[in-house]
C-alpha positions in Angstrom: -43.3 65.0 -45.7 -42.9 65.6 -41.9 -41.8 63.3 -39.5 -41.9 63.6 -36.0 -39.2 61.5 -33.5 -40.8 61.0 -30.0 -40.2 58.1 -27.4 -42.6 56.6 -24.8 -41.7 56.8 -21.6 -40.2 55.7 -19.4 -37.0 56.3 -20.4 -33.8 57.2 -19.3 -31.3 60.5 -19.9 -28.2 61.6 -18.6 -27.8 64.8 -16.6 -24.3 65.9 -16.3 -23.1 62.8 -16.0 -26.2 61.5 -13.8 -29.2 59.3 -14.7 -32.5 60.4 -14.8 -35.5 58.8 -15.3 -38.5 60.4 -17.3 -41.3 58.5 -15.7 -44.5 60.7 -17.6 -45.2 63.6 -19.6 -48.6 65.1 -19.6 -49.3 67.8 -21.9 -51.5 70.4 -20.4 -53.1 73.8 -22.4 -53.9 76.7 -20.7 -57.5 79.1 -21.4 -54.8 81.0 -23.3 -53.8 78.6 -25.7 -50.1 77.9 -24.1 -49.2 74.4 -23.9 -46.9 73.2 -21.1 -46.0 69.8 -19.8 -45.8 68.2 -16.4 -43.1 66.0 -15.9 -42.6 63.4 -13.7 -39.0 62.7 -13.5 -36.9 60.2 -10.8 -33.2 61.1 -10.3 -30.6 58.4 -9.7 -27.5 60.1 -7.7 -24.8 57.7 -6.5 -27.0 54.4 -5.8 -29.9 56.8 -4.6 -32.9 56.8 -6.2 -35.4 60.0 -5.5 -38.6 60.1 -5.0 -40.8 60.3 -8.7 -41.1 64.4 -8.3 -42.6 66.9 -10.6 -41.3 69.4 -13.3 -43.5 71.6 -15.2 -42.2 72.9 -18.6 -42.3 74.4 -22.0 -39.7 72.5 -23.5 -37.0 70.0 -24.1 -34.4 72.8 -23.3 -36.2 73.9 -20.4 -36.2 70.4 -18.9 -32.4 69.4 -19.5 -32.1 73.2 -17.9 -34.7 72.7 -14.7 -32.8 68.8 -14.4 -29.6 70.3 -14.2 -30.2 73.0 -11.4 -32.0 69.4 -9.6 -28.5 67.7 -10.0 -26.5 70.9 -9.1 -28.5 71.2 -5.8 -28.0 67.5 -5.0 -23.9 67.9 -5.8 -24.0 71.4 -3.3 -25.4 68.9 -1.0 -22.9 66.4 -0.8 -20.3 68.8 -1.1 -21.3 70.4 2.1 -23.2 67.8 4.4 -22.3 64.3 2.7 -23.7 61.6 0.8 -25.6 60.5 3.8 -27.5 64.1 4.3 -28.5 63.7 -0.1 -29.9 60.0 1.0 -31.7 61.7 3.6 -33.1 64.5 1.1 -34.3 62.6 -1.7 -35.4 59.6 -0.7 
């Protein structure tokens, strides 16, 4: 017997070390047969909430992997303009 673990979202997951919220997941199949997902994710970074923003993937792994270049972009942005200029950017 098979079983199969999913979970309705929303829901949360943690991103090196920050929260993210998986809002919706729409599967989508292409004329070629490929399935791929589009999902809508919303970041919490220090108190900030992002806009609900789009991630289209293949996979789990390529999710966690696409979140966590997200994250790493909003760190590089504090690091070099401030908490403020990552408030300005993603909300």
């Amino acid at each position: 017997m098979e079983s199969t673990t999913f979970t309705l979202p929303p829901f949360f997951i943690e991103v090196d070390g920050v929260k993210v919220e998986i809002v919706e997941v729409s599967e989508q199949k292409l004329v070629s047969g490929d399935t791929f997902y589009i999902v809508s994710c919303k970041i919490y970074y220090d108190n900030i909430v992002s806009k609900v923003f789009p991630l289209y993937v293949k996979s789990t792994q390529e999710l966690i992997d696409k979140l966590k270049v997200e994250v790493t972009k909003l760190k590089f942005i504090e690091y070099a303009y401030g908490i403020q200029h990552v408030k300005e950017v993603i909300s």
